[in-house]
N, C-alpha and C positions, 0 to 999 in steps of 0.2 A: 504493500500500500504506500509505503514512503518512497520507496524508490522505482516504483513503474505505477503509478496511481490507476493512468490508463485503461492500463493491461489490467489491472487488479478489478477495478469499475467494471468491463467486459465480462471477465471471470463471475464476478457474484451477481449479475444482471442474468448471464446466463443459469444460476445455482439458484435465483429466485423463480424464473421459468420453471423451471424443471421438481423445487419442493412445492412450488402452488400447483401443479399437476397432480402431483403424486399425497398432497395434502400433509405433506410434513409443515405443522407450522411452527413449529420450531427451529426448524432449519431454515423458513422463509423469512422467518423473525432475524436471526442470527445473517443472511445474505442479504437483506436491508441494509443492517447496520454497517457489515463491509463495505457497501455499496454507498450510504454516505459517507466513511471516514475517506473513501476514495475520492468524492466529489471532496470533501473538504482540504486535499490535498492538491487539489484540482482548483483551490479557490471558486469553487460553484456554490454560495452558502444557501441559495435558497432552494434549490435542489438539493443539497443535503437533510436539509429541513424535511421537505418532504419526505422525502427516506426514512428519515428518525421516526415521524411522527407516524405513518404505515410498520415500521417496527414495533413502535410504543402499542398501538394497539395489537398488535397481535401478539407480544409478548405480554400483555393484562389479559388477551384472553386464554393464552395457554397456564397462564397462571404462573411464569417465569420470572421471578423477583428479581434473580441476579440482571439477569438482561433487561428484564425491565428499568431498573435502577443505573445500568452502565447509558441506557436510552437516554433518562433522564441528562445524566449527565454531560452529555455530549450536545443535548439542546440547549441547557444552560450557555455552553459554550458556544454554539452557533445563536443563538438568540442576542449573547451578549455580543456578539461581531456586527449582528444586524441593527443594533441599537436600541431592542428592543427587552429595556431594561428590566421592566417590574415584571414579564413575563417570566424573562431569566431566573428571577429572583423564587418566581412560583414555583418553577422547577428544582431550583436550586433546596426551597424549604421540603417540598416534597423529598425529594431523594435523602436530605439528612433525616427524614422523617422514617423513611425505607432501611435506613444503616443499621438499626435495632433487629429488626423482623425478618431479613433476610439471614438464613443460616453459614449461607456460604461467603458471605463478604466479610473481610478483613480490613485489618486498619489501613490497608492502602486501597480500599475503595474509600473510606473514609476523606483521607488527602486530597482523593482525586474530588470530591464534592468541594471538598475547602479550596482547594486551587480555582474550578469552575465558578464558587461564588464570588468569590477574591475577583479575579480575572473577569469578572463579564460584569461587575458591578464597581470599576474602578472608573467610569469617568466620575462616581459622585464625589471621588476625592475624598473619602473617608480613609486614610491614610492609618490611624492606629488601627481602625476594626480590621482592613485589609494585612495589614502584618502579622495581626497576633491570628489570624486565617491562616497565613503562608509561612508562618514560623512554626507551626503546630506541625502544617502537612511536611516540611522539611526535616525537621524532628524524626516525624514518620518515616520518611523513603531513607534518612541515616540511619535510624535503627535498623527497619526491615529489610534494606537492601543495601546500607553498607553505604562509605560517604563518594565514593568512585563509581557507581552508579549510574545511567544516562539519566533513569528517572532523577535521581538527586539532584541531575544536573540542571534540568528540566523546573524542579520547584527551587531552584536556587536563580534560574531563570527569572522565574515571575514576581522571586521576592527583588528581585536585585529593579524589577520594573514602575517598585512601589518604592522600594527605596530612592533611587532618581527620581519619581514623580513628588515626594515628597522633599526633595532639595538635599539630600544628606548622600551626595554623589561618591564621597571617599569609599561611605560602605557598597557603595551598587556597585563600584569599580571594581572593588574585590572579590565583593560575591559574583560579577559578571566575569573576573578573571578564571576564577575557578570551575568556573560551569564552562568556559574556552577549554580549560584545561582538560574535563573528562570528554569534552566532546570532541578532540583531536584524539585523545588515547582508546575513545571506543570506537570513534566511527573511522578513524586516517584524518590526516589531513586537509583534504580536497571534497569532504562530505557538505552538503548543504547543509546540513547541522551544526557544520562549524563556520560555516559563511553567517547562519543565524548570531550564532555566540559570538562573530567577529564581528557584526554590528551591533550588540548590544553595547560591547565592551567600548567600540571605538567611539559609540554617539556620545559614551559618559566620561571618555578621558576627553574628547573635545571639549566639553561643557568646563575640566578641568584646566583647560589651557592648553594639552597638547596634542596641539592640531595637525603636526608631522605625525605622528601614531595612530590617529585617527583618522588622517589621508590615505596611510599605508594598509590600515585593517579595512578604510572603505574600498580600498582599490582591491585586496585580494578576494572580500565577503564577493562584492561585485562578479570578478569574473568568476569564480565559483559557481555562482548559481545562472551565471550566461550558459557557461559550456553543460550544468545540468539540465536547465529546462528552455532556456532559447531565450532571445532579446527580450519578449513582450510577457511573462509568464509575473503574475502577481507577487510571486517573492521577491520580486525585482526592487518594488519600489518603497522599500522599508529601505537599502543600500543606497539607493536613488535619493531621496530624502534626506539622509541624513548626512550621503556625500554634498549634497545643496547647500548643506546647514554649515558646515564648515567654510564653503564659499563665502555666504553671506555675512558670517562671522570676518571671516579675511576682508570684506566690501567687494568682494569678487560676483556682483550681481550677475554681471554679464555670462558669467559661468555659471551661477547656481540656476538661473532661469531654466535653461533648454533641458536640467535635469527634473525640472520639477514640472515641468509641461510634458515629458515622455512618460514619469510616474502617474500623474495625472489622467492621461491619456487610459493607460492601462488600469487604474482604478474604473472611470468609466464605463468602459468598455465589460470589464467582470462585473461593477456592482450598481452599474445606475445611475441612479439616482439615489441612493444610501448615503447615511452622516457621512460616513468613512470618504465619501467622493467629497462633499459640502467642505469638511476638513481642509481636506484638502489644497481642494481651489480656494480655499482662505490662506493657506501657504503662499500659494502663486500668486494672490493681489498682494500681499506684503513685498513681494519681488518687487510686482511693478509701484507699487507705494512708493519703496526706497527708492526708485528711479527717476520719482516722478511722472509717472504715466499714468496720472490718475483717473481718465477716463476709464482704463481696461482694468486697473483697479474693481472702481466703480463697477462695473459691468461683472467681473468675476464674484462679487459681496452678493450684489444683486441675487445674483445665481446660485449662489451658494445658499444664500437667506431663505432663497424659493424651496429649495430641495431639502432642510431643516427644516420648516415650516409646513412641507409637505408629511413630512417621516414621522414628526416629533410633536407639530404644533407651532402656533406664531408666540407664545407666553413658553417656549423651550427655553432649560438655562444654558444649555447648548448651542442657542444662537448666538450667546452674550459674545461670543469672542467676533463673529462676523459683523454685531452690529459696533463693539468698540472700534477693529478697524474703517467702517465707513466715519467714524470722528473723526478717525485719524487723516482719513480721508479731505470728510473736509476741512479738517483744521489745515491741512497742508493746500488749501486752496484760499485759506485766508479767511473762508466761512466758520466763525466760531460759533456763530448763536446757530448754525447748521451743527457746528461737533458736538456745543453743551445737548444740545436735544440729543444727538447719538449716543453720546457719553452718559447719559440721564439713564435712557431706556438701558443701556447696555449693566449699568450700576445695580439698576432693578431687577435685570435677568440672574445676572451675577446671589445677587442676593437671595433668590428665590430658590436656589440649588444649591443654598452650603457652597459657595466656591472657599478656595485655600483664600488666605491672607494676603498672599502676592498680589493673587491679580484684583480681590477685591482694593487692596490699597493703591495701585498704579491704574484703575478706573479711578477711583474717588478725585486720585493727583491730579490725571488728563480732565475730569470735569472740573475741577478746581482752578485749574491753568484757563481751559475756554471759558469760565464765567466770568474768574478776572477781565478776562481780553475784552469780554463784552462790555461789561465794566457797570450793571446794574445791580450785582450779589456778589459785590466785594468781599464783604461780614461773612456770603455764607460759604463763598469760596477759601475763604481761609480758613475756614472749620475743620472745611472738607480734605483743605490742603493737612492743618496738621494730625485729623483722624488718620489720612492715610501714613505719615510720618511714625504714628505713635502703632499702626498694624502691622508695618513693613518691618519693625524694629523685630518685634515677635514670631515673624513670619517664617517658616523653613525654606530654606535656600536663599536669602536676603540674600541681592547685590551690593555690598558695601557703597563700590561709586554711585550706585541709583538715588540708595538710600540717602546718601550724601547730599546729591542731587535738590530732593525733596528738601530736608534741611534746610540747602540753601536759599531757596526761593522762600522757604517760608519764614527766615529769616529777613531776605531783602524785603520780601512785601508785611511784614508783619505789622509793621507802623502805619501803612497805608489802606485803611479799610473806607468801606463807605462808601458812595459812588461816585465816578471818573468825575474829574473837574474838566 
């Protein structure tokens, strides 16, 4: 399944024909389920979906717990890719609910529930509930399978994804080394498993400052998974992305663009109109932002806005990142009392989702800045300015210079409240 998806997808397509003839629906239940891990290998999530959920019930009606529960689990995981979170969540309580009652599951079906709710319930940004989830199931695959492990490697993976997300990049470096590490001594060298582990590791030493290591691990993850699965194939643009990201860290715009319009492309094309595309193409208006091309800016937000809007809802906290870029947008055009309105609603979104500290206080800052500029909520732009000063301080991963940043302004304007003269 991992290494000829394909062929594998063929194989259990034809082994569903053949037990729904013959009426084994155990076996039809069991060649479903191959049948989507293949598509999920394959990046086809809503077709795997399908799969699962033709599994799911014929493993409830054969009365098959363990498969029934491995089903669940694997929908929690496609559910959470498709953004489609509180269903995730549905599954997710189900099957820890199944952990007790089924006779044959062990503490590593257990992990694997924790990992799947961890994992598909991480945009809320719950950050301590998701570690002490992924520290549990880590725990697990050390004891029961030893710390060299792929599986180990695998939940040393996902914690190392919570960890970065939460700003505490030293420990994700490490934990993402070490998961490099068993994924080269189990699979070789040249495995797409270690192309995965070579972009974990490389996105979080760049975020560190070392952007030559992080070039070097983007360039080899990269051809790795060209020569496995071809130019266009969805594991691509995880390499893609985050080789971009180091460009545009350098100001290398001109370079990070044409990668993040091929990534892009290829999100499209597998999944639609999905967050994950919306995502996205919020990436690549930041491109043309920094360039100043704010029209195609503008038109990618748009677009992106539509298909969040579509997926999620127009009141999604999801959208908050694509409506703060359109401020930025227009604040870069000189329209402020256009950014304070974007900056406003985007603060709102923010707030309605539990977002982290970061970004609720560098929304608060950018609406702070275009009220000043407008110049009729002096008083409450400097509220605003030093709530976000006094959250940024607190926040996991603070940027010193940003933080600084804030500081200063609310320093220089701090005497000057009240409206423009």
């Amino acid at each position: 399944i991992i290494a000829r998806p394909a062929a594998a997808l063929e194989i259990s397509q034809e082994v569903t024909v053949a037990a729904h003839a013959a009426g084994l629906l155990e076996v039809e239940a069991l060649a479903h389920l191959r049948s989507a891990e293949a598509l999920l290998q394959l990046a086809q999530y809503p077709e795997a979906q399908e799969e699962l959920e033709v599994a799911l019930g014929l493993a409830m009606q054969t009365r098959d717990d363990l498969v029934t529960l491995t089903v669940m689990i694997r929908l929690v995981t496609v559910l959470g890719d498709r953004g489609e979170i509180d269903e995730a969540m549905w599954y997710g309580e189900l099957a820890m609910a199944m952990l007790g009652r089924v006779d044959d599951a062990d503490h590593l079906h257990e992990a694997a529930v924790l990992t799947a709710i961890a994992v598909a319930g991480r945009d809320r940004l719950d950050f301590a509930h998701d570690l002490a989830l992924l520290e549990r199931a880590l725990a697990i695959t050390d004891q029961e399978l030893g710390r060299e492990h792929p599986r180990t490697g695998t939940s040393l993976t996902n914690l190392g994804s919570v960890l970065r997300a939460k700003g505490d990049l030293t420990a994700a470096a490490a934990v993402y080394l070490r998961a490099l590490t068993i994924a080269e001594q189990t699979f070789g060298p040249d495995h797409p498993k270690v192309a995965m582990s070579l972009n974990n590791y490389a996105s979080t030493v760049a975020l560190l400052g070392d952007r030559e290591l992080a070039r070097a691990s983007y360039g080899r993850s990269l051809s790795i998974w060209e020569r496995a699965y071809g130019p266009d194939h969805p594991e691509l643009t995880t390499a893609l992305d985050n080789l971009a990201f180091v460009h545009y860290q350098d100001g290398d715009y001109a370079g990070a663009t044409p990668l993040v319009e091929r990534s892009l492309a290829i999100l499209r094309r597998v999944h639609g109109d999905q967050p994950t595309v919306a995502h996205s193409t919020v990436n690549l208006a930041r491109l043309y932002l920094a360039t100043g091309d704010f029209d195609r800016a503008q038109e990618l937000l748009d677009d992106a806005i539509r298909m969040l809007t579509a997926s999620l809802g127009a009141d999604h906290f999801s959208t908050a990142s694509a409506v703060a870029t359109l401020g930025e947008v227009a604040r870069g055009r000189k329209d402020h009392r256009g950014a304070a309105q974007q900056f406003e609603r985007a603060l709102a979104l923010y707030l309605s989702g539990g977002t982290d500290q970061r970004w609720l206080a560098e929304t608060r800052f950018d609406l702070a800045t275009s009220l000043w500029a407008v110049g009729n909520e002096r008083d409450r732009a400097l509220g605003l300015a030093r709530e976000a000063v006094r959250g940024y301080r607190g926040a996991d991963g603070a940027e010193p210079a940003l933080l600084a940043s804030f500081e200063q302004w609310v320093a220089e304007h701090g005497g000057a409240s009240g409206p423009a003269g």
